[in-house]
ZAMARGU-4260 file (C-alpha; in steps of 0.2 Angstrom, whole numbers, plus 5000, padded with zeros to 4 digits):
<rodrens>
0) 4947/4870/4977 | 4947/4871/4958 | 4961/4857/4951 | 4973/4867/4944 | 4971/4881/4958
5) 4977/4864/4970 | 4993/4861/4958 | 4998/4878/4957 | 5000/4878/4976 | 5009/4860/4976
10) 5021/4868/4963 | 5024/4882/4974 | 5028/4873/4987 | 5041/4861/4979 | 5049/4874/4970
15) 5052/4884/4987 | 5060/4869/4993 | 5075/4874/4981 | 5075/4891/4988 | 5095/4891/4991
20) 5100/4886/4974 | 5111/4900/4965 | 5105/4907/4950 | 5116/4903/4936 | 5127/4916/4929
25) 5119/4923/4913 | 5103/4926/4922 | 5094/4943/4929 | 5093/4948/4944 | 5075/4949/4948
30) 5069/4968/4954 | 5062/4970/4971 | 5046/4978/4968 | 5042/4995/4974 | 5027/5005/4978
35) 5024/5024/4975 | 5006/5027/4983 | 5010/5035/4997 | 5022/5049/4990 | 5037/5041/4989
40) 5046/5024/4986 | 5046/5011/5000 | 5046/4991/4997 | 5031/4983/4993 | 5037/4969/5008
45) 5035/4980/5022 | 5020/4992/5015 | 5007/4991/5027 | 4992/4989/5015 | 4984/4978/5003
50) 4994/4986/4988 | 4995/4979/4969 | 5007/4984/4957 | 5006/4981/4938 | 5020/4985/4930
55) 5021/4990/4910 | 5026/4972/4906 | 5010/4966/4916 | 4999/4977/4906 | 5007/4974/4890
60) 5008/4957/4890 | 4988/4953/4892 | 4983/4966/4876 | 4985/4984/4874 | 4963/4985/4870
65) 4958/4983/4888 | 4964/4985/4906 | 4950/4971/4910 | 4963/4955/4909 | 4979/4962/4917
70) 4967/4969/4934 | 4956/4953/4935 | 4972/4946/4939 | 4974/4955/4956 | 4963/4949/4969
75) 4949/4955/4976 | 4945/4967/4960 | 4935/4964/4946 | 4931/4972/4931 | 4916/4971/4918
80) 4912/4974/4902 | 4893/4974/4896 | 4898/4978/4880 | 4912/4987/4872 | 4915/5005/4879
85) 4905/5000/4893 | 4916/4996/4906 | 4913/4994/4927 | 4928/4991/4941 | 4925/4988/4958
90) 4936/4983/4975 | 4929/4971/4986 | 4912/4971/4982 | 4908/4990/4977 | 4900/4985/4960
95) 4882/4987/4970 | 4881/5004/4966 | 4887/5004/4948 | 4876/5002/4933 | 4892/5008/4923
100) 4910/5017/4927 | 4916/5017/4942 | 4910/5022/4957 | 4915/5022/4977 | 4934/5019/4971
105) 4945/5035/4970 | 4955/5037/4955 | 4970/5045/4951 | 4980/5050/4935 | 4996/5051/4939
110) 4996/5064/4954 | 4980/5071/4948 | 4962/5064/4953 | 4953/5059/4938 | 4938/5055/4951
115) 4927/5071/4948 | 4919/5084/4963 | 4904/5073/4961 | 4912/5057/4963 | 4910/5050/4945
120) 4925/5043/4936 | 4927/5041/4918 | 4938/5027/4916 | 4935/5020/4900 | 4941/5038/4893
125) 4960/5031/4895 | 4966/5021/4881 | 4976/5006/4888 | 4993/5008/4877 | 4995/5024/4888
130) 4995/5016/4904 | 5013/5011/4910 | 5008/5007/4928 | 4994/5004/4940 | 4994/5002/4958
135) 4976/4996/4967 | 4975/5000/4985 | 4961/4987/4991 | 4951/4993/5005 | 4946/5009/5012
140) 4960/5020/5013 | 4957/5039/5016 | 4973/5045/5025 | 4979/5054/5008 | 4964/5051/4996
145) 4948/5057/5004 | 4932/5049/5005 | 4930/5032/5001 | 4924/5015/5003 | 4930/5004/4990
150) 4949/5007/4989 | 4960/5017/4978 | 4967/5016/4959 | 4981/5027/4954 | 4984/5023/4934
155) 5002/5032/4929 | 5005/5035/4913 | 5020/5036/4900 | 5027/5051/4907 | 5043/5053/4900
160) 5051/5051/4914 | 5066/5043/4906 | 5082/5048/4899 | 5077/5040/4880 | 5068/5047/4866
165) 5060/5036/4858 | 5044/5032/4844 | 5032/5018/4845 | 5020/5013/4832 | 5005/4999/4832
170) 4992/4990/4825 | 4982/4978/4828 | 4963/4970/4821 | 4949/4956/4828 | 4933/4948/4826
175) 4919/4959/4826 | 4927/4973/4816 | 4941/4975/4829 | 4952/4987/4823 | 4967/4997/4836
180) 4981/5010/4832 | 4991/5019/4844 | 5005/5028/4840 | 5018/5036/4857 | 5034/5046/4858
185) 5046/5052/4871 | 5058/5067/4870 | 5071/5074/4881 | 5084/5085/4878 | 5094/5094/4894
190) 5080/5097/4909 | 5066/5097/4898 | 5054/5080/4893 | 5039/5079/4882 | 5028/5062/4881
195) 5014/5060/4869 | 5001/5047/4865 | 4988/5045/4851 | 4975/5031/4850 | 4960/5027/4841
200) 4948/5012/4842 | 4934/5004/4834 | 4923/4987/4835 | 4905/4983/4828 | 4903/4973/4844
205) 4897/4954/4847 | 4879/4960/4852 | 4866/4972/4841 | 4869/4991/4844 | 4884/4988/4853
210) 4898/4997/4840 | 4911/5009/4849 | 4924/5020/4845 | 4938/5032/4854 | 4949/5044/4850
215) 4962/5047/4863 | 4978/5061/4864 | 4987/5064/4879 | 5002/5074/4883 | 5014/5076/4898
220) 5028/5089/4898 | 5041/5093/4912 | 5054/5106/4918 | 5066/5101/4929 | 5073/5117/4937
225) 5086/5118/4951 | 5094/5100/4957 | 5074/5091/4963 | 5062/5103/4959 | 5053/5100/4943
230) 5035/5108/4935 | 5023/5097/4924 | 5010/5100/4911 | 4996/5085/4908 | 4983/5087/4895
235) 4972/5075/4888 | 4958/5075/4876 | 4945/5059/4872 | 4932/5057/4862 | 4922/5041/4866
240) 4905/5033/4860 | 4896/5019/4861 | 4882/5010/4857 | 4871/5000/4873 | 4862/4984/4868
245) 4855/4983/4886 | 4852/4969/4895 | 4842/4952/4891 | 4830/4942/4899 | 4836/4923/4903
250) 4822/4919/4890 | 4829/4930/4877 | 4846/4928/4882 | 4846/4911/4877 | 4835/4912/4862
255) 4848/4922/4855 | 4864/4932/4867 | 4866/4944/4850 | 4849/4952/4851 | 4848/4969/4861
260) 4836/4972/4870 | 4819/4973/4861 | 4805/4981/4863 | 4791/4979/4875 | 4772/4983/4876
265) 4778/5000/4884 | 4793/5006/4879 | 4803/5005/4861 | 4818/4993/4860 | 4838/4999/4861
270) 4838/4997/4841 | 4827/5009/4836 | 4831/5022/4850 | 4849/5019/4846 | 4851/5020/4864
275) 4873/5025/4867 | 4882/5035/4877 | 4893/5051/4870 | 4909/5055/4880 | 4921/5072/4874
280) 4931/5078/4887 | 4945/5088/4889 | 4957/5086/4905 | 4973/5096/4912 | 4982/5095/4926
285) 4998/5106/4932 | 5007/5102/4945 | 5024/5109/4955 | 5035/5099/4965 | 5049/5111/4976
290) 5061/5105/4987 | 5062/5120/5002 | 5075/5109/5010 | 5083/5093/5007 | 5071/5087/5020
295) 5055/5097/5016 | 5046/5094/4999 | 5031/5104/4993 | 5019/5100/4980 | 5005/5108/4974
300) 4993/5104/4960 | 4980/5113/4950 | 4968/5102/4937 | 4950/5104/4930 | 4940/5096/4916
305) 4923/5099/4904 | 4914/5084/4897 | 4901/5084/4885 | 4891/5069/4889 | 4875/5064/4878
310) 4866/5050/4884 | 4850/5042/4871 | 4841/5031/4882 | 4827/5021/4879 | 4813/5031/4888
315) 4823/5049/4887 | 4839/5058/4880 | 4849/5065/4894 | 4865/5080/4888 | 4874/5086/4903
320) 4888/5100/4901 | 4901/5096/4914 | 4913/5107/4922 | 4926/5102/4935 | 4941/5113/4946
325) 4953/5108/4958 | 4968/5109/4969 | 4980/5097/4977 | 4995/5101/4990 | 5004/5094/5001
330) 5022/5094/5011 | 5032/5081/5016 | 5044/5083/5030 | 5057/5069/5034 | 5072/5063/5043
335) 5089/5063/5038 | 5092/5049/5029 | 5106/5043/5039 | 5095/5041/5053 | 5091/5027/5067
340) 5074/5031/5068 | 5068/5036/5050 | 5049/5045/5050 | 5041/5055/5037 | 5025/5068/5040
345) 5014/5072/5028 | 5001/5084/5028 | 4989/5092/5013 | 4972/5095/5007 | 4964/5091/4990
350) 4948/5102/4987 | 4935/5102/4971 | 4922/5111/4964 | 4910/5106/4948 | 4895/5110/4941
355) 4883/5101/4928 | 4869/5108/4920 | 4858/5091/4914 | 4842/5092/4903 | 4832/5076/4896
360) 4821/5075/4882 | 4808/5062/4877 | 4821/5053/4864 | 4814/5054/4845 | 4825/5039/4838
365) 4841/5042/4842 | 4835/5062/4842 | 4834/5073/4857 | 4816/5079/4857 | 4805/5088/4867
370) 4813/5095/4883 | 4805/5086/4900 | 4817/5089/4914 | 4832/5102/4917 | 4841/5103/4931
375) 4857/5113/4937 | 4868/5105/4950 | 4884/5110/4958 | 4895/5103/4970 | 4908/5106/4982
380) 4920/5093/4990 | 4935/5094/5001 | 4948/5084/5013 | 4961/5087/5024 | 4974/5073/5028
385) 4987/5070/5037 | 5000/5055/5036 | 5015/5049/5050 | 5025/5036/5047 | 5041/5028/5055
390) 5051/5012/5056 | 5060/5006/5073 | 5073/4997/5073 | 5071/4991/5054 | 5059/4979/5058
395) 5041/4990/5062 | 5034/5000/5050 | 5021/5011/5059 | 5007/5021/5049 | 4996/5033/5058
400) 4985/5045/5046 | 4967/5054/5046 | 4957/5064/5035 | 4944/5076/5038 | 4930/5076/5024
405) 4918/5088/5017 | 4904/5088/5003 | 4888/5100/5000 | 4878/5096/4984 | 4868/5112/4977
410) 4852/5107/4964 | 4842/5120/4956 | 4826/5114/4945 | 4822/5132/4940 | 4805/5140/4950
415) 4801/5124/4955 | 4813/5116/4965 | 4830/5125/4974 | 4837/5118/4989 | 4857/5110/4995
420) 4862/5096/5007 | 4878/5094/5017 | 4886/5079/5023 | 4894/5087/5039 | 4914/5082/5041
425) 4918/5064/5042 | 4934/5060/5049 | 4941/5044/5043 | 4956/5036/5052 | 4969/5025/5048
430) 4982/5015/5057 | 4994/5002/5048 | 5007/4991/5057 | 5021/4981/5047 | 5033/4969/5056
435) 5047/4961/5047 | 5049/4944/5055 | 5067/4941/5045 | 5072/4945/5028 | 5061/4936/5018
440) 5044/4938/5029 | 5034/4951/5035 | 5015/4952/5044 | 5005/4967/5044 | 4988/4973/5052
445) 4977/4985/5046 | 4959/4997/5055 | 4953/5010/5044 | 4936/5019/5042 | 4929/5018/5024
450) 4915/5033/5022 | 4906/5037/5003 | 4895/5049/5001 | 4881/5047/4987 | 4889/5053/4970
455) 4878/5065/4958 | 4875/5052/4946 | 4866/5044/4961 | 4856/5060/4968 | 4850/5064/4950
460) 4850/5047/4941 | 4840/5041/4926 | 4824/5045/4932 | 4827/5064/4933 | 4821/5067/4952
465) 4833/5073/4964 | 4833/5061/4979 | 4839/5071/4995 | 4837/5055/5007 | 4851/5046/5002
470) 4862/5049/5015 | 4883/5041/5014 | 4890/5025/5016 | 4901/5021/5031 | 4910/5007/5039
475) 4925/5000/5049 | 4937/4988/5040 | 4949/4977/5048 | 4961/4965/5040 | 4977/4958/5043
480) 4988/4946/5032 | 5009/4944/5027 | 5020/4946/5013 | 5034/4933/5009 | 5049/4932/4997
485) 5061/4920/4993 | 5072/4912/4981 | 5081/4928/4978 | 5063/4936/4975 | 5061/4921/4964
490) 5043/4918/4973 | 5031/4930/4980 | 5016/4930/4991 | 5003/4941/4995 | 4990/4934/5007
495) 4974/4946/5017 | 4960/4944/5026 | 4950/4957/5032 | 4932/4960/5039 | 4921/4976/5034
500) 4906/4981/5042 | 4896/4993/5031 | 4881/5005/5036 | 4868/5013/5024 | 4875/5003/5008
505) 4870/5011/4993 | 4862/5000/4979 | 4854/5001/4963 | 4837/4997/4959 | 4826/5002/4942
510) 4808/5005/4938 | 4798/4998/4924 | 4805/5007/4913 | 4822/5003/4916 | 4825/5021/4924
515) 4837/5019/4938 | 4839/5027/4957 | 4844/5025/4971 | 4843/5020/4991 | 4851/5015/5007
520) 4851/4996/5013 | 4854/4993/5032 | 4872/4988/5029 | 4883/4974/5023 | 4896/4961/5031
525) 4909/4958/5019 | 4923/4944/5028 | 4934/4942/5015 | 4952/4932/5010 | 4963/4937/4996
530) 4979/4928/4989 | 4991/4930/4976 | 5007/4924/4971 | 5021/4924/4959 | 5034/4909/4954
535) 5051/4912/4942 | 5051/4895/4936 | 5066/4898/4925 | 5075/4917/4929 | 5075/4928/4915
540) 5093/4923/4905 | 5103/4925/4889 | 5102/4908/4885 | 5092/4889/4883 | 5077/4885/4876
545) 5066/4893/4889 | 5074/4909/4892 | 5060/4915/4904 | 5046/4906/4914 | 5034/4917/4927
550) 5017/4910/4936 | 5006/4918/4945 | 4989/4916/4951 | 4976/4924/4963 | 4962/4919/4973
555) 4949/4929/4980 | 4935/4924/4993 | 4921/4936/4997 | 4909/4931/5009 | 4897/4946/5009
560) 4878/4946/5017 | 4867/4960/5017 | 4863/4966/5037 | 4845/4973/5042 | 4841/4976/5023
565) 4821/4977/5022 | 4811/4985/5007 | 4791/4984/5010 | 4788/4968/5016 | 4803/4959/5008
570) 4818/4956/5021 | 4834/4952/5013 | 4844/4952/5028 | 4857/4938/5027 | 4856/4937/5009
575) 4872/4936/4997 | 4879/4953/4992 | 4872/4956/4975 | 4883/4955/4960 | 4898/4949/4971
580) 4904/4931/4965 | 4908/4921/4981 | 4926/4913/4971 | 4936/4919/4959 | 4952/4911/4953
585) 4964/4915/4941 | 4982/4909/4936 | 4992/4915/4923 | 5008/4907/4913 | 5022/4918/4903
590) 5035/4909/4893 | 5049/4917/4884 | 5058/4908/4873 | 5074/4906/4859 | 5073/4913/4845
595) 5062/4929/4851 | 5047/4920/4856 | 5037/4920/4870 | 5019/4913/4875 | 5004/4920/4887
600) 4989/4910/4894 | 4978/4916/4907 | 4965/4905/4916 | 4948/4913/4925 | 4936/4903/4935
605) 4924/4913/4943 | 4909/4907/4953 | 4890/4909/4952 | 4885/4925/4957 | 4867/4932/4962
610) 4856/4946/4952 | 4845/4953/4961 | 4845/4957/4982 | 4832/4945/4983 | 4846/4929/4978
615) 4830/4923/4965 | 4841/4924/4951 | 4858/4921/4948 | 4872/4922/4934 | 4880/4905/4931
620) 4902/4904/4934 | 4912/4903/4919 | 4931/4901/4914 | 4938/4912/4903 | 4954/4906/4894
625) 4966/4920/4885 | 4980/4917/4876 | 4995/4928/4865 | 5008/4922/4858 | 5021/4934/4852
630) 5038/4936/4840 | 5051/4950/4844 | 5065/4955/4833 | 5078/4968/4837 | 5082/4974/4819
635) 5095/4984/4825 | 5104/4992/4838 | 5088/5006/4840 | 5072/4995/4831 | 5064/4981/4838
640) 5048/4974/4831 | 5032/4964/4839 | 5022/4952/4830 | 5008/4943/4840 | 4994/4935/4839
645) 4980/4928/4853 | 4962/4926/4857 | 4952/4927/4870 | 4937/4915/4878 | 4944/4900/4870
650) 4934/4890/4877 | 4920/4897/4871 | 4910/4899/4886 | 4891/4906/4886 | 4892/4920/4898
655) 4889/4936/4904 | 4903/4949/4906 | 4894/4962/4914 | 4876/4959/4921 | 4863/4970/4925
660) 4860/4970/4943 | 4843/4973/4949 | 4835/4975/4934 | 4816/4975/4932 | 4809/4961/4923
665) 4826/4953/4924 | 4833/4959/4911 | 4850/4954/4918 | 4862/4947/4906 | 4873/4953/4893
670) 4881/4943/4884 | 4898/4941/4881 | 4908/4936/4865 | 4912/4919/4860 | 4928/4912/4854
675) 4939/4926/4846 | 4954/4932/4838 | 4965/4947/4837 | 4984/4950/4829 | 4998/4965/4828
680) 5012/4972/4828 | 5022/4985/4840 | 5037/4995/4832 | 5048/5005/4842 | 5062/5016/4837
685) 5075/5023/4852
</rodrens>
């Protein structure tokens, strides 16, 4: 155990020695947190999942430029960033089958699904000033999200819910040509609320050829008609691109981590094919929420997208027209709210249909030239689900759900090649058990069948064949842990463990030309622990030095081995779980003090991890140090203003943020900035 990791949990321990002393009386009381995933509010004690919440402040407080700091923080997930733009997320160990994006994790955006039919998910479209709440659902969970094997991520953004209208303005610049602006408002007036956002970012990048921008608008508007029953509108247009160095050799890597990639004997190098990847798309979502009854809700939603998605690459240049339609519904029924035995059923389905027409040409430069592949591909996904839930006597929260699954995949390469392939219906059960021991404690246990079925970037991937043998990922998961509070919510823990033993795991290789594709390992066994807590040192108050003092800290175990994993006459069986660190520990300190100041620091120390499936090469640990130290000044009664500063990898490790996993002629690494700086300022008028 890491040092400080040790002393974080002997300064737990002696502070929760005091848990009896009384607050003092200009302190806040601190806000039992809630959780929203599962169609209505219930305590995040007695949830019977592995469930994370980030609040805004949680967000905020790491930087408004990236999600990556604020979600490391939660165990058991971890994001990377190869380069700016160029972002990947993964739950327990589901980075395996993502060169980029996210994959084998479902997303949502607010109620819609920002995962599309073909199971791709443009994260890094979001800007993260809009974001005012993320909660991660770790572990397979398809009893109201469909087919998965990773977990679940449902990003809400700044809705306008509230009863405020309000303006903020920022700014903020960096190293490397940094530069952010974001600019939000909220409206209401009687039943009617309007949010907006607008963002823009740019950076030239640490590395060659690794420059990014984004342009992000977003609006949500809502009608609140009757006493309950409310419509909303969701649009959202971004326009992303960036520039990919691709990855190093160790031998280049350390000659010099700024170069991208060079060329080769066979193939040019990412400079001079100013290899980068072109985002426009355009998403809206409507959605309906009638109450038929006080006791029976019904929501329906309808939401689509088109993306325009260029793709220069170092042997082609891929353009595919994307197009994306769906529907969403559900009803809830429950029981009165006065009643001894409170239980809610929910039943829905969530059904989508897109299609992508995909051509590659040999690219000329940076230029699409000649045409060499074309493909038309549609797809066609659907679930049905079904949710029970109750709690006996206060004290056992039951969960009892199961969802039917359904995907068929259509490919046409013109007189060539026409042909489909269904993965029949999967059924994938959950049952969840939460006892509350007393007040301040409570166990829960967790089975659940995770299944994923191979995404379209994975049957037609980089190397423009259409691979009908991939067949779906499956498994059983099994986990069990406890939740405890105490201190008047003063300290907080989260602790799980769970087994997962995965069939047909999908993985990434490449060719020698760096072209990627895909196939089915025998399976994985992923035994796993996951701890994270939370210490009020000093309770928020109006007066003292330190008027605020939070910890917290994570730790995340993964012990994952392939099973029965041959290819040719190599046997990885028993080998690490590629691109899965086996430790990763973070801890994180806030301070606010007098005079409007407060302090950030965050600490993580995360293991060596392996490259390729063969365990020949590795990625060495590192510990990345951030810090933000930030001035606030509340002008009048309706202006406050943020100034803050803060930098991040100040300890100027050599590492790589995002490495290339399998990668032929290990060209794995890329590297990640060194010691840098970024300030701004927030203004906000109410």
């Amino acid at each position: 155990m890491k040092p400080w990791l040790l002393f974080l949990v002997i300064f737990t321990l002696h502070f929760t020695g005091k848990g009896q002393e009384n607050l003092s009386a200009d302190t806040v009381a601190m806000e039992e947190i809630v959780v929203k995933s599962y169609l209505s509010e219930q305590a995040y004690l007695s949830t019977p999942a592995s469930v994370a919440v980030l609040d805004a402040k949680q967000l905020r407080i790491h930087t408004d430029l990236s999600l990556l700091p604020a979600l490391n923080l939660v165990p058991g997930v971890r994001m990377e960033e190869r380069s700016p733009g160029s972002y990947r997320l993964s739950i327990r160990g589901s980075l395996l089958r993502s060169p980029f994006g996210v994959r084998n994790v479902k997303i949502y955006l607010d109620e819609f699904p920002l995962t599309d039919a073909g199971g791709n998910t443009y994260l890094n479209l979001i800007d993260p000033s809009a974001a005012c709440r993320i909660e991660v659902l770790r572990g397979p969970d398809g009893s109201l999200f469909g087919a998965n094997s990773g977990g679940v991520f449902l990003l809400g953004l700044n809705s306008g819910t509230s009863d405020t209208t309000s303006l903020e303005a920022g700014l903020r610049s960096g190293s490397y040509g940094l530069l952010h602006q974001h600019v939000s408002a909220t409206y209401t007036a009687g039943p009617i609320r309007f949010s907006g956002n607008q963002a823009y970012q740019r950076s030239d990048g640490y590395r060659s050829n690794s420059s990014m921008h984004r342009l992000f608008v977003q609006g949500v508007s809502s009608y609140q008609y009757g006493k309950n029953n409310s419509i909303k509108l969701l649009l959202m247009y971004a326009d992303l691109g960036y520039r990919t160095p691709g990855g190093l050799t160790l031998a280049q890597y350390e000659e010099d981590p700024r170069q991208a990639r060079p060329a080769s004997r066979l193939n040019p190098g990412a400079v001079e094919q100013k290899a980068g990847i072109y985002n426009k798309t355009l998403f809206s979502g409507l959605s309906n929420t009638l109450f038929i009854t006080d006791r029976v809700r019904m929501v329906t939603s309808a939401f689509g997208s088109a993306t325009k998605f260029e793709n220069p690459f170092i042997t082609n240049y891929e353009i595919r027209d994307e197009k994306n339609l769906g529907l969403r519904t559900f009803a809830d029924v429950y029981s009165r709210p006065d009643a001894n035995f409170p239980w809610k059923l929910s039943l829905g389905m969530e059904g989508q249909q897109g299609s992508q027409d995909i051509a590659n040409y040999s690219n000329n430069g940076g230029l699409a030239d000649s045409l060499t592949a074309s493909d038309n591909l549609r797809i066609r996904q659907a679930f049905y689900f079904s949710r029970y839930t109750a709690t006996i006597a206060e004290r056992l929260t039951t969960e009892m759900a199961v969802s039917y699954n359904t995907n068929t995949y259509f490919y046409d390469k013109g007189a060539t090649t026409t042909g489909m392939r269904t993965f029949g219906g999967q059924w994938m059960p959950r049952l969840a058990l939460s006892y509350k021991v007393n007040k301040a404690l409570t166990v829960r246990t967790t089975i659940s069948k995770g299944y994923s079925p191979p995404t379209i970037a994975e049957v037609r991937s980089s190397n423009n064949q259409i691979n009908t043998g991939l067949t779906p990922e499956s498994g059983w998961n099994r986990e069990a842990g406890f939740r405890i509070t105490l201190w008047k919510n003063r300290l907080m823990a989260d602790v799980a463990a769970y087994r997962y033993d995965l069939k047909h795991a999908i993985v990434r290789r490449t060719d020698d030309t760096g072209a990627e594709y895909f196939s089915n390992a025998g399976g994985t066994r992923q035994l796993g622990l996951e701890i994270y807590s939370r210490l009020w040192l000093v309770v928020p108050r109006m007066h003292g030095v330190f008027r605020s003092l939070q910890m917290a800290g994570s730790y995340t175990y993964s012990h994952f081995n392939f099973r029965d994993y041959s290819v040719g006459s190599s046997d990885y069986s028993g080998n690490k779980l590629t691109g899965v660190p086996p430790i990763v520990a973070v801890v994180s300190l806030e301070a606010g003090l007098s005079a409007g100041l407060s302090i950030f620091a965050e600490i993580n120390s995360t293991s060596s991890l392996p490259l390729n499936d063969g365990n020949t090469a590795e990625a060495s640990g590192y510990q990345l140090l951030i810090s933000k130290i930030q001035w606030s000044r509340q002008w009048s009664e309706t202006t406050l203003l943020n100034l803050y500063v803060g930098g991040n990898n100040l300890l100027n490790q050599k590492f790589s943020l995002g490495n290339d996993i399998n990668a032929f002629g290990g060209r794995y690494y890329n590297a990640a900035p060194p010691v840098n700086f970024f300030a701004g300022f927030n203004i906000t008028f109410k």
